[in-house]
N, C-alpha and C positions, 0 to 999 in steps of 0.2 A: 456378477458378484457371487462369490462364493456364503449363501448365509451360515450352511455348518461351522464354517472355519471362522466365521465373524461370530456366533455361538460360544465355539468351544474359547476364541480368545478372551469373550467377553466371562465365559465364567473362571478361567484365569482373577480377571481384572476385580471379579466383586467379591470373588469368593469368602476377603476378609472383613465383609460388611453385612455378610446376610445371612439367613437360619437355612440349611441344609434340612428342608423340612421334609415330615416324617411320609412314607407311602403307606398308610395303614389298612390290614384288611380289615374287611369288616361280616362278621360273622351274622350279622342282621340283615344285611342286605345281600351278601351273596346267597341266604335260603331262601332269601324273596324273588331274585333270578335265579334256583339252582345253578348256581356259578361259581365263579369270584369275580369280588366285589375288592376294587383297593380304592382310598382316597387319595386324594393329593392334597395335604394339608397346609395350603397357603394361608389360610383364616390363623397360621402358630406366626406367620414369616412376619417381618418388623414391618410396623405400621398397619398390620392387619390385615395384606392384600398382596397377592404375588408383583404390585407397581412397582413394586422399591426394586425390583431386578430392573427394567427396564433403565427405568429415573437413576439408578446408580451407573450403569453401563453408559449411557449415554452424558453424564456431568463430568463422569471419571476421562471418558474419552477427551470430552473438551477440555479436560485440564490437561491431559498429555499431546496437546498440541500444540504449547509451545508458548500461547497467548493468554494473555493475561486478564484472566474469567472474573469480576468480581462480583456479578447475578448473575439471574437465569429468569427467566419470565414462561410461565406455564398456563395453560388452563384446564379445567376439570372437574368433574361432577363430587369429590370426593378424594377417590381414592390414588390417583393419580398424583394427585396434586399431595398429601399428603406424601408421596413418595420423591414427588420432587425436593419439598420441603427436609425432607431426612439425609438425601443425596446430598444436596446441598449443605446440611451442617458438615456433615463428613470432608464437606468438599471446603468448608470453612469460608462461603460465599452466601448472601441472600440469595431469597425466591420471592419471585411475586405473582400470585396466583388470580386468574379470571375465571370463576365461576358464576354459569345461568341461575335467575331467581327460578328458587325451589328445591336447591339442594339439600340433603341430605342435612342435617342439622349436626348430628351425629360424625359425619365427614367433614363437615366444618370444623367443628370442635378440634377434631384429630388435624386438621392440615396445621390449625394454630398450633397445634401442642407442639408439635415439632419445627413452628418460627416462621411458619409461613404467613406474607400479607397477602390479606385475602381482599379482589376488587370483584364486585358482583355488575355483572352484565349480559344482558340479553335472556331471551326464553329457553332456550337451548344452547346443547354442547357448541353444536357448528359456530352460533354466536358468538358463543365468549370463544370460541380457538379462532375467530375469523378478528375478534377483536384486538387477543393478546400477540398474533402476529402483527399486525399495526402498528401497535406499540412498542413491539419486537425490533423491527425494521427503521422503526422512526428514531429510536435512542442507539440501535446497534446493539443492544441486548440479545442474546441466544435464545431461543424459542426453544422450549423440551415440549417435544408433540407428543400427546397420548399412546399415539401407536404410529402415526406416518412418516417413521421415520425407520430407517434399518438398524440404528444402534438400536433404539426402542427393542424394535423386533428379536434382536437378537440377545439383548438380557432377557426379554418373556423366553424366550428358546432355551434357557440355560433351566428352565425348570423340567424339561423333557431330556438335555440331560444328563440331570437327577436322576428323572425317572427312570431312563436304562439301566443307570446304577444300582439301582433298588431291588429294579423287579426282574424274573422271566419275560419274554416277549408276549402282548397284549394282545387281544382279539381285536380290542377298540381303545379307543380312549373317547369320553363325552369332554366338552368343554363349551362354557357359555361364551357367546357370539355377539360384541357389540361392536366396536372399531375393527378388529380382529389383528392386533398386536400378538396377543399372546396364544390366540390359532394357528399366525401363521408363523410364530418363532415354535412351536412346540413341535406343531403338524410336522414342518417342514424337518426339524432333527429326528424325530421317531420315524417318518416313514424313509428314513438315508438306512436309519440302523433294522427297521423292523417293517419291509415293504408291503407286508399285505397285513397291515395292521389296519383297521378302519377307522377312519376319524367323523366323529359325531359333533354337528354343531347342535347349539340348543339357543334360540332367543323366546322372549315373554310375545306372546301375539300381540301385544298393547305397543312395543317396539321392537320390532324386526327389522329394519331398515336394509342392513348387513342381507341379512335372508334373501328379503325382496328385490333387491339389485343384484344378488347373485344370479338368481331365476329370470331377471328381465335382463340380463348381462350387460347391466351399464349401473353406475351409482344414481339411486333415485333421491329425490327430493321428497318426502314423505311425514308425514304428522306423526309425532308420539304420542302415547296416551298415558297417563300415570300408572308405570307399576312397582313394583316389587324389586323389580332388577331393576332399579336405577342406575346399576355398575354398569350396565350393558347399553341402559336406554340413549336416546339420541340418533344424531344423523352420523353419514361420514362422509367425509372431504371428497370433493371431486379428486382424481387423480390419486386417491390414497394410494400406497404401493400396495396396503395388503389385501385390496379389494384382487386384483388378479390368483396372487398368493393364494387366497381362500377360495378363490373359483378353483384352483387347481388341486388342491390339498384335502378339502374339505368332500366328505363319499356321499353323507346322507345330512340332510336338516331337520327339526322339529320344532313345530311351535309350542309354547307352553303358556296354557293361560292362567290368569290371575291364582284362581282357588290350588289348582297343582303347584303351582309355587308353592302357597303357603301350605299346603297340606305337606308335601316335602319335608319344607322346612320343619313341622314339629313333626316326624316321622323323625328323620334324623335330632332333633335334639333329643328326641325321647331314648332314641337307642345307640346314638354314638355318643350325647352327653357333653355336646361343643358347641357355642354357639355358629353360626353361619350368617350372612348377609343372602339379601333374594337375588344375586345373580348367582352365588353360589347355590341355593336355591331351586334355580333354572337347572344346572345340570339334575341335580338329585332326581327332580322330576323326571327329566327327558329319562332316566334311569329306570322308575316308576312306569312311564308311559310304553317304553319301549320294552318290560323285562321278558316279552314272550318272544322279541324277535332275538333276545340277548341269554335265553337260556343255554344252559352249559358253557359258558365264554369265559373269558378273564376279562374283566372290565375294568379301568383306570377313570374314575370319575374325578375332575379338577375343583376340590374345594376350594373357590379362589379368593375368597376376602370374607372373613367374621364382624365386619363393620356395620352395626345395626345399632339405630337409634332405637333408646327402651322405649319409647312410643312404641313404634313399629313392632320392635319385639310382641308388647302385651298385644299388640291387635293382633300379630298372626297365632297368638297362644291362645288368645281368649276365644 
């Protein structure tokens, strides 16, 4: 399977539904690496989170297949699921979302705004996507997977590119690491057009899953602990496709623990003046953590989602 070419078609397909968002440098963060410093500002794109690429690519495709779609059954910690919910009005069909208890309040909120029914199940991600295939399969409804899926992958991919469009070729690019949808649609187009570009994962120590079965080379079964990235947190499916994809794609990992998140996170509000979510969060950091292996570079860091409950907010400010 060709995924560039399933990329480029897919950014055909959504192009008339999504924000062409901005690659901005940033004059505060490149003197902090003597570099450059670009964002990728998905925290502007609709629904608040680079999802609406995949969730649109993959509902539009089901519609041009001929059958006649009238839902879509999703699951997701947030932000996914809002994006399904948005694809889905465009697509002029219900969504009905399964998300684990403890999500995101904030994410909730936002899956509603935009029409989504929202059913809560199980403690984790695995849970509610092991449930809403079930339910999937048992009514005949279409399943929109977070990431395990190729259309998924390859609207996340339409955001890299973007990014050739924007920029010069990259030293790296950071990008935070949960399912790895949007790694392995991004990775995989930037390193076709820009080979010795280096790709940086970044997960919260609290959940790495992704990480830790990359390094044991089989998907592990493993505990999450509450953090920050909740965009990232969770397991992933056995079999995922983008578990290989990210074995292959992916040069270096970093963990990032709780306090670097949020220390991150108001580094950047203070000096880009946007809000961010704590998986976007996790990049900045790994940015932070890394800026002495990253000096003199051009650096592409993936602002991925600005979806942050004002709780949340006031704790990592205060």
């Amino acid at each position: 399977m060709d995924i560039n070419q399933l990329i480029l078609d897919a950014s055909s397909r959504i192009k008339p539904f999504i924000r062409r968002t901005t690659f901005s440098y940033s004059e505060f963060f490149s003197k902090l690496i003597d570099g450059e410093v670009y964002f990728k500002l998905e925290n502007q794109q609709f629904t608040g989170s680079f999802k609406a690429r995949g969730a649109l690519n993959k509902i539009l495709t089901l519609n041009e297949s001929g059958k006649s779609i009238s839902s879509v059954i999703s699951a997701s910690t947030g932000n996914h699921g809002a994006a399904v919910a948005y694809a889905a009005r465009q697509a002029k069909i219900e969504c009905n979302i399964y998300i684990p208890e403890g999500s995101s309040k904030a994410k909730m909120s936002n899956m509603k705004n935009y029409g989504a029914n929202i059913n809560i199940f199980g403690s984790d991600c695995v849970e509610a996507e092991a449930k809403a295939r079930e339910v999937s399969e048992k009514n005949q409804v279409p399943y929109v997977s977070p990431y395990n899926d190729f259309h998924i992958v390859a609207g996340q991919g339409t955001m890299g590119a973007e990014i050739k469009s924007q920029a010069n070729e990259l030293d790296a690019i950071i990008i935070s690491l949960g399912g790895g949808g949007l790694m392995a649609g991004t990775a995989s187009f930037l390193k076709s057009v820009w080979p010795n570009i280096k790709v940086i994962g970044c997960s919260p120590s609290n959940s790495a899953i992704m990480i830790h079965s990359m390094e044991a080379g089989k998907i592990l079964e493993l505990e999450s602990l509450p953090t920050l990235s909740d965009g990232t947190a969770g397991g992933v499916e056995q079999e995922s496709i983008t578990f290989p994809l990210c074995c292959k794609l992916v040069d270096e990992t970093i963990l990032i623990s709780e306090k670097e998140i949020r220390d991150a996170m108001v580094l950047y509000i203070e000096n880009e003046h946007q809000l961010l979510e704590g998986a976007a969060g996790t990049a900045v950091a790994a940015l932070i953590k890394m800026k002495d292996k990253l000096k003199g570079k051009r650096i592409g860091v993936v602002i991925c989602g600005g979806n942050i409950a004002i709780d949340t907010l006031k704790h990592v400010i205060s």
